[in-house]
N, CA, C and O atoms as CSV, one atom per row, in Angstrom:
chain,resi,resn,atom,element,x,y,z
A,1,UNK,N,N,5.778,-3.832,-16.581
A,1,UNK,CA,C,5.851,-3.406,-15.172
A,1,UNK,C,C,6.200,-4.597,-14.278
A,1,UNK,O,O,7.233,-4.615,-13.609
A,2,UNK,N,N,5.411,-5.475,-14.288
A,2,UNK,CA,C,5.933,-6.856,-13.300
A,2,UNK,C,C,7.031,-7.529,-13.484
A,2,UNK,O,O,7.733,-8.002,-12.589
A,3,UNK,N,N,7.329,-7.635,-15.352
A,3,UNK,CA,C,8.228,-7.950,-15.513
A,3,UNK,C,C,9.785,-7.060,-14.923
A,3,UNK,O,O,10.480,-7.607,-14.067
A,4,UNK,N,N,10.035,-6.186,-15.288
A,4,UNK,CA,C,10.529,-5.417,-13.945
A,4,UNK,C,C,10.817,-5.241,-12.869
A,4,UNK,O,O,11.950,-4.892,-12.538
A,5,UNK,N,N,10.051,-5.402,-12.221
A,5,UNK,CA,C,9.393,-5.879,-11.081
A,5,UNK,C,C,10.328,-7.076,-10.646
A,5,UNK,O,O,11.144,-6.753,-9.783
A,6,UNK,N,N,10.381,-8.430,-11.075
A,6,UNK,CA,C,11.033,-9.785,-11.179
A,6,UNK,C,C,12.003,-9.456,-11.711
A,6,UNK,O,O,12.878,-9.983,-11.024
A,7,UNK,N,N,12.530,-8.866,-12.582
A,7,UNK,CA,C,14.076,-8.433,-12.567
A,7,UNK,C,C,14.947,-7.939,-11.637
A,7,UNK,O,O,16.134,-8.262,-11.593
A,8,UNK,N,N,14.201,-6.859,-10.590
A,8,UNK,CA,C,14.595,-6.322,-9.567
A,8,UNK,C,C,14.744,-6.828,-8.721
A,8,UNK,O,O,15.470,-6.328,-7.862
A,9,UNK,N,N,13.932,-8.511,-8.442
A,9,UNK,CA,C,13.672,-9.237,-7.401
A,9,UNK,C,C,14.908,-10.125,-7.977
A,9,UNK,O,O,15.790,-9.774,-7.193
A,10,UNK,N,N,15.266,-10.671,-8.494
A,10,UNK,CA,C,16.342,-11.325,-9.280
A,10,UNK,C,C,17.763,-10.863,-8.578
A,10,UNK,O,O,18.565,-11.252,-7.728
A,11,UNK,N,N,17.510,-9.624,-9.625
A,11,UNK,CA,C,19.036,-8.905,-8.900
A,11,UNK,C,C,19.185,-8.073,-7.754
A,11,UNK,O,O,20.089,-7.246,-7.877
A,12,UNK,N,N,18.628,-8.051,-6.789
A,12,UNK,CA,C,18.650,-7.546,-5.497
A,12,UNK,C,C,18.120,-9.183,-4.369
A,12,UNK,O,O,17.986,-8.958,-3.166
A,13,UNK,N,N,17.969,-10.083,-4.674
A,13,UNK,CA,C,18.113,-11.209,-4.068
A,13,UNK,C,C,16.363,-11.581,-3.612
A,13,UNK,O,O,15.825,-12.687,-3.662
A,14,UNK,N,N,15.687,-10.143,-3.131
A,14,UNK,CA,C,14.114,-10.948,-2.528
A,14,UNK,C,C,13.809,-10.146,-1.753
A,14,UNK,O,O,12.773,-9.495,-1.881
A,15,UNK,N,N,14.794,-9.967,-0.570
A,15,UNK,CA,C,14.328,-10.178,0.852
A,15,UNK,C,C,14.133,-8.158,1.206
A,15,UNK,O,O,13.769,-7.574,2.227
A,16,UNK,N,N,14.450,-7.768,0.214
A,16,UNK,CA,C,14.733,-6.369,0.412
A,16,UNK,C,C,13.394,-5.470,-0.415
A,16,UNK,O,O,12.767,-4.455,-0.113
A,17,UNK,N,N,13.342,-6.438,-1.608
A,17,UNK,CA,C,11.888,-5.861,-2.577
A,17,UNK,C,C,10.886,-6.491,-1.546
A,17,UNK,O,O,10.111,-5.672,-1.054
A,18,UNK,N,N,10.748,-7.832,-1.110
A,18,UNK,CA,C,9.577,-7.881,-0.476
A,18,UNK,C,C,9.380,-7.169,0.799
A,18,UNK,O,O,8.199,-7.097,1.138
A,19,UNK,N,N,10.458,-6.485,1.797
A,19,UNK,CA,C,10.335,-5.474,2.600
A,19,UNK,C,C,9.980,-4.828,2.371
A,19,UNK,O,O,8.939,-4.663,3.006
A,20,UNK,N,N,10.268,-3.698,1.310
A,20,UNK,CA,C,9.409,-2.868,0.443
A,20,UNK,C,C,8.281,-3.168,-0.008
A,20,UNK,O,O,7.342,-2.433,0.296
A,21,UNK,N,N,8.146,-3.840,-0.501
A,21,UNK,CA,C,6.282,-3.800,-0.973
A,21,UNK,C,C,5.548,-4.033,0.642
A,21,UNK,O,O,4.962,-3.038,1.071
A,22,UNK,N,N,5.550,-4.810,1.203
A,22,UNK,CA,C,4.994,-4.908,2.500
A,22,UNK,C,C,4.789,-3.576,3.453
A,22,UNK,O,O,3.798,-3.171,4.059
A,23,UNK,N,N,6.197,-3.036,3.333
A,23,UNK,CA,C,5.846,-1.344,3.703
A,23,UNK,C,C,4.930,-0.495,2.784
A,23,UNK,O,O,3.982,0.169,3.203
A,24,UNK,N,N,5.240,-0.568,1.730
A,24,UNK,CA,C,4.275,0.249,0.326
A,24,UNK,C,C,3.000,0.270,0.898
A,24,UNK,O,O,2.297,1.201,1.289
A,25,UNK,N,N,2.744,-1.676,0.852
A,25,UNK,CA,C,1.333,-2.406,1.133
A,25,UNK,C,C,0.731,-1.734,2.492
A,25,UNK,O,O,-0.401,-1.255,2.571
A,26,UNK,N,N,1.515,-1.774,3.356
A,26,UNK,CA,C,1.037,-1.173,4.833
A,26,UNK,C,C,0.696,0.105,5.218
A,26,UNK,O,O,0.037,0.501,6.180
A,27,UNK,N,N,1.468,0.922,3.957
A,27,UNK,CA,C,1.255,2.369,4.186
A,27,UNK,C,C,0.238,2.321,3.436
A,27,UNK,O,O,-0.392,3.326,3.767
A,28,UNK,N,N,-0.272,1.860,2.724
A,28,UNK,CA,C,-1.697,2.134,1.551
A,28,UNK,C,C,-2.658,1.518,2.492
A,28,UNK,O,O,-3.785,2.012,2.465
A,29,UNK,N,N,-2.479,0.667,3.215
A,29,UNK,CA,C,-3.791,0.516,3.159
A,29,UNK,C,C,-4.110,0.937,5.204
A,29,UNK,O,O,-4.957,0.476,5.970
A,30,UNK,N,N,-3.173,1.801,5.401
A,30,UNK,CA,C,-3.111,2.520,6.953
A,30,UNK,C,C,-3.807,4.142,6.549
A,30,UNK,O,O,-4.369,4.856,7.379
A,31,UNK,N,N,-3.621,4.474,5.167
A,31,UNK,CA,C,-3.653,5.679,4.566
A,31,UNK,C,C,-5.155,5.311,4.276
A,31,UNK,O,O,-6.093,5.947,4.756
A,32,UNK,N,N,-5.288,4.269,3.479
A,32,UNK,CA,C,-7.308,4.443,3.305
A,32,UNK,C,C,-7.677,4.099,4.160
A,32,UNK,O,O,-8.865,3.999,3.853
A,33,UNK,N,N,-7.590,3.715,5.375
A,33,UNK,CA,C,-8.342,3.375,6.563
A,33,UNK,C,C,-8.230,4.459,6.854
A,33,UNK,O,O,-9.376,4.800,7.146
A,34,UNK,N,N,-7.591,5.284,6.981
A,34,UNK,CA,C,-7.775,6.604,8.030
A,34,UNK,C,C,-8.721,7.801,6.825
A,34,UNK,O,O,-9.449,8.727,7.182
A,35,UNK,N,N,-8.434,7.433,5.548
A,35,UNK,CA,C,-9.468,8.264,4.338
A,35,UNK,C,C,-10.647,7.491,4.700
A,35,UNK,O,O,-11.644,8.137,4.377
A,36,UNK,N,N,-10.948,6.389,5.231
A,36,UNK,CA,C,-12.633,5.737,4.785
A,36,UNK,C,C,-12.758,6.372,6.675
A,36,UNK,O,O,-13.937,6.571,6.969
A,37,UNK,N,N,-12.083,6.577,7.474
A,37,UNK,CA,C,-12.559,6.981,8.779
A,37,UNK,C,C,-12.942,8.153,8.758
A,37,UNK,O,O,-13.769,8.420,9.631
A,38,UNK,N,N,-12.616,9.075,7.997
A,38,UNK,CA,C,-12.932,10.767,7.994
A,38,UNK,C,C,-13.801,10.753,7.101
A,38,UNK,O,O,-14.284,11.885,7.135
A,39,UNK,N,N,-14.466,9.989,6.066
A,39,UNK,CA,C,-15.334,10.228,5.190
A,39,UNK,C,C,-16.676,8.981,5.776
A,39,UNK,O,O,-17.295,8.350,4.920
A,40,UNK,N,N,-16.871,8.844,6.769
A,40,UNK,CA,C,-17.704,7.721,7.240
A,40,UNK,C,C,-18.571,9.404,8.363
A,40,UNK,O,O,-19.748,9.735,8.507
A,41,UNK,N,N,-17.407,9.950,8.840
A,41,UNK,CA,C,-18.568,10.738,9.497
A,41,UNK,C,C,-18.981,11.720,8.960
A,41,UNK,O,O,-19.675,12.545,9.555
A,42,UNK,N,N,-18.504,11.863,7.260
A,42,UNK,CA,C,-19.081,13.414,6.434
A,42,UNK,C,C,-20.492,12.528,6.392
A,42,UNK,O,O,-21.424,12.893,7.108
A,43,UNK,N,N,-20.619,11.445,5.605
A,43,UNK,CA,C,-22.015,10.898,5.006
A,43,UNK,C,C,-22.827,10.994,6.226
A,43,UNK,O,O,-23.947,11.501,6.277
A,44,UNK,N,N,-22.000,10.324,7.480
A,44,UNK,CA,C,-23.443,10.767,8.591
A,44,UNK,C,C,-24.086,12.141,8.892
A,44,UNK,O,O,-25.181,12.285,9.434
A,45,UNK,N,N,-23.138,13.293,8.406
A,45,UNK,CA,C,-23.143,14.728,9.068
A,45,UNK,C,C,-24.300,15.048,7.748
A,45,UNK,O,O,-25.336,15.689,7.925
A,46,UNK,N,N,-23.911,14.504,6.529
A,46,UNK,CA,C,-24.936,14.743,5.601
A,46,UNK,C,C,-26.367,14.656,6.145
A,46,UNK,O,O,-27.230,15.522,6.283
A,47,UNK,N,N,-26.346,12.797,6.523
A,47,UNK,CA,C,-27.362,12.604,6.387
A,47,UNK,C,C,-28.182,13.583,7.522
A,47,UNK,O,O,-29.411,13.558,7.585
């Protein structure tokens, strides 16, 4: 997989895979912040 990964980064130059992962990266972790925000007020509604 990584190796891959560095092949792709190879032959597409850099600047375009690391745009991409940074978006990937940003959407994952914009997506569990907004999953740990809706599940922060079930546990209180539990409690």
């Amino acid at each position: 997989m990584l190796s891959d990964l560095l092949i792709l980064l190879i032959y597409l130059g850099g600047t375009e895979i690391i745009a991409y992962f940074l978006l990937v990266i940003g959407e994952y972790g914009i997506s569990s912040a907004i999953t740990q925000r809706f599940r922060l007020p079930v546990s209180e509604l539990k409690k």
